[in-house]
C-alpha positions as CSV (number, residue, x, y, z in Angstrom):
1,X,0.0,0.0,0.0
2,X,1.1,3.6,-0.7
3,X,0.5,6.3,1.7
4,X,1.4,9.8,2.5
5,X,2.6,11.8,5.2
6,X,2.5,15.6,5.6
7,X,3.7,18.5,7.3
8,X,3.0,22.0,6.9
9,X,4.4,25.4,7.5
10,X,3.2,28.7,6.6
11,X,3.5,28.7,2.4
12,X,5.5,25.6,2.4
13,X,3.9,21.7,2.8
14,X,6.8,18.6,3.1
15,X,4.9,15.3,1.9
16,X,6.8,11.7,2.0
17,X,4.9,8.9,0.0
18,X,5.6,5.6,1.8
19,X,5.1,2.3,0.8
20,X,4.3,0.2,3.5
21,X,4.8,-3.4,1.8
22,X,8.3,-2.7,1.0
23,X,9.0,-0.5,3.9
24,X,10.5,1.9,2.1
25,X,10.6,5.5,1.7
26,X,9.4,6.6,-2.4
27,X,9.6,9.9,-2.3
28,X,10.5,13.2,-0.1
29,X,9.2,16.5,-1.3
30,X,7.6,20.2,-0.7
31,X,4.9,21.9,-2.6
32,X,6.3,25.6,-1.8
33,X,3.0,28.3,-2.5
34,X,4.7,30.5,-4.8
35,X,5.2,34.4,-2.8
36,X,3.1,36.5,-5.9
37,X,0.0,34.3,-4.8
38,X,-2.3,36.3,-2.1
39,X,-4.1,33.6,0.2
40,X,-6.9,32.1,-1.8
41,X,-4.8,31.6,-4.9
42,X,-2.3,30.1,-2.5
43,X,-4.6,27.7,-1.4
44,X,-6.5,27.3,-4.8
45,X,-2.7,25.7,-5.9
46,X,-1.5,23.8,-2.7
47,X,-4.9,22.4,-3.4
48,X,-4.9,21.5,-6.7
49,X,-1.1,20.2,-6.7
50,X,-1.6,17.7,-3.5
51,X,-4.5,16.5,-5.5
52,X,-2.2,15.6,-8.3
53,X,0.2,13.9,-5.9
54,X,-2.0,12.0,-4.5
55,X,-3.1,10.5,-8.2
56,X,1.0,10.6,-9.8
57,X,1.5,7.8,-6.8
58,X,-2.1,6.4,-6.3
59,X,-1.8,7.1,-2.7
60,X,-4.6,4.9,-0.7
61,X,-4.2,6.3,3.2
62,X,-2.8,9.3,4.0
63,X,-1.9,11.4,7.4
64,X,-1.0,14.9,8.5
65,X,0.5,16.5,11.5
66,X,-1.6,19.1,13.0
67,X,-0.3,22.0,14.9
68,X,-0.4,20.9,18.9
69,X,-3.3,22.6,20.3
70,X,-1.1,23.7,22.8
71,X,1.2,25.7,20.6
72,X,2.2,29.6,22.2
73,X,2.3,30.5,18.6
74,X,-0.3,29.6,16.5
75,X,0.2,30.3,12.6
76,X,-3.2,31.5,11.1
77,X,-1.4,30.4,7.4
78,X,-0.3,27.1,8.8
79,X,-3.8,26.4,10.1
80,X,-5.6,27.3,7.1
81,X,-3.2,25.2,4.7
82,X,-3.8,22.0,7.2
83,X,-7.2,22.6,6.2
84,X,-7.3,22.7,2.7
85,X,-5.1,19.2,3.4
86,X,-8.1,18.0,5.0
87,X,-10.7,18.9,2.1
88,X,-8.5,17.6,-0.4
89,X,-8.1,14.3,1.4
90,X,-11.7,14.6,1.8
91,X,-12.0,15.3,-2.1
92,X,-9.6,12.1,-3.1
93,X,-9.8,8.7,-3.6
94,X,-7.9,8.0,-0.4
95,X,-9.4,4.9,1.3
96,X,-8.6,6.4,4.6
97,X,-6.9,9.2,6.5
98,X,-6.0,10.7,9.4
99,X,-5.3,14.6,11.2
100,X,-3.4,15.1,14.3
101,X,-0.8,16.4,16.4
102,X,2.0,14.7,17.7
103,X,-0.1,11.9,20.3
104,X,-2.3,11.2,17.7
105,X,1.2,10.4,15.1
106,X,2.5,8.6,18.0
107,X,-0.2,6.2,18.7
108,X,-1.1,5.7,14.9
109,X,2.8,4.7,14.9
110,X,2.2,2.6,18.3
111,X,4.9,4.3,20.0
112,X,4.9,6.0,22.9
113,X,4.2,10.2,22.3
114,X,7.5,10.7,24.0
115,X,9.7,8.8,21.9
116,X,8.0,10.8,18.7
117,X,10.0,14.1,19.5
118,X,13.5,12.1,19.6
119,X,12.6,10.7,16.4
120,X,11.6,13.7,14.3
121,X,14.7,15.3,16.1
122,X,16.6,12.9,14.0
123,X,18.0,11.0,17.7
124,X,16.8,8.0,16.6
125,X,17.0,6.5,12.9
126,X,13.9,4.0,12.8
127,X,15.3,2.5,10.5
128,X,15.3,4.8,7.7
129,X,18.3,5.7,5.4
130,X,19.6,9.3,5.5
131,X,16.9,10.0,8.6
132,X,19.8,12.4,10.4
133,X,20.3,13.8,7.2
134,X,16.6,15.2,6.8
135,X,14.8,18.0,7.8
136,X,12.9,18.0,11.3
137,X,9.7,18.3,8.4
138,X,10.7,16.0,6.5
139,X,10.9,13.5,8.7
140,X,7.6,14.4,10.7
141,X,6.2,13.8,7.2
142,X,7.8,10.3,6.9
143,X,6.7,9.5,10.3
144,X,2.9,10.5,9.5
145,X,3.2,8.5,6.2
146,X,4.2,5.6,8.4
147,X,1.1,5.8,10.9
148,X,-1.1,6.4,7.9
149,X,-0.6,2.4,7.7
150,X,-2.5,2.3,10.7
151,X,-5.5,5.0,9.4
C-alpha cells in the first residue's frame, strides 16, 4: 500500500509517500506556494497540486501532523493550509486518513508520544536511510506517512 505523510508550515507543505509493503521511503518533497500568490490563490494551488500527488502515486491512506493545540504561537497560514489538506483528502480517492498532532502520530505509529519528539529530532534512525540527514519536516512527514498504515 502507498500512503502519504504531511507537514506543513506557513507557504511551504513537506509530503513523504511511503510504501508500506516494501517499507520503504518513495519519495521526499515540498509543494512551496509560490510568494506572488495572495491567500486564496495560494490555497487554490496547494490544493490542486496535492491533489495531483496523491493520483502521480495512487496514494490509498494518508496522514497529516496538525499543529499541537497547545502551541504559544499559533500560525493562522499554517492552520488554514492544514485545512485545505483536509478537504483535499476529503476530495480524493484516499481509502482512509488521518489529522493530528503529535499523540495522535505517536499512537497511529504505536509508540509512545515521547519517543516521537526524539525521532523527528533525528535521535533515533527508525530504520530509515539518510533519517539524520533530513529536515525536522521531513521526517515528521515520513513519520505521518508511516502511521497512515494504521489510518
Amino acid at each position: 500500500m502507498i500512503t502519504i505523510g504531511i507537514r506543513a508550515a506557513p507557504r511551504v507543505v513537506t509530503f513523504a509517500v511511503y510504501d508500506t509493503d516494501a517499507k520503504t521511503v518513495i519519495n521526499v518533497e515540498e509543494i512551496r506556494i509560490p510568494a506572488a500568490f495572495g491567500t486564496p490563490d495560494g490555497l487554490k494551488y496547494l490544493r490542486s497540486n496535492l491533489l495531483d500527488v496523491l493520483r502521480e502515486f495512487r496514494v490509498e491512506r494518508a496522514g497529516v501532523r496538525l499543529t499541537e493545540p497547545s502551541a504559544q504561537s499559533l500560525s493562522i497560514d499554517r492552520v488554514q493550509i492544514e485545512g485545505v489538506i483536509q478537504e483535499a483528502f476529503a476530495s480524493s480517492e484516499l481509502s482512509a486518513y488521518f489529522a493530528g498532532p503529535i499523540a495522535t502520530g505517536a499512537a497511529r505509529l504505536g509508540i509512545e508520544r515521547t519517543r516521537f519528539k526524539p525521532l523527528a529530532d533525528g535521535e533515533d534512525g527508525y530504520g530509515i536511510e539518510n533519517w539524520g540527514k533530513m529536515s525536522k519536516e521531513e521526517r515528521e512527514a515520513i513519520l505521518y506517512a508511516m502511521g497512515a498504515e494504521n489510518a
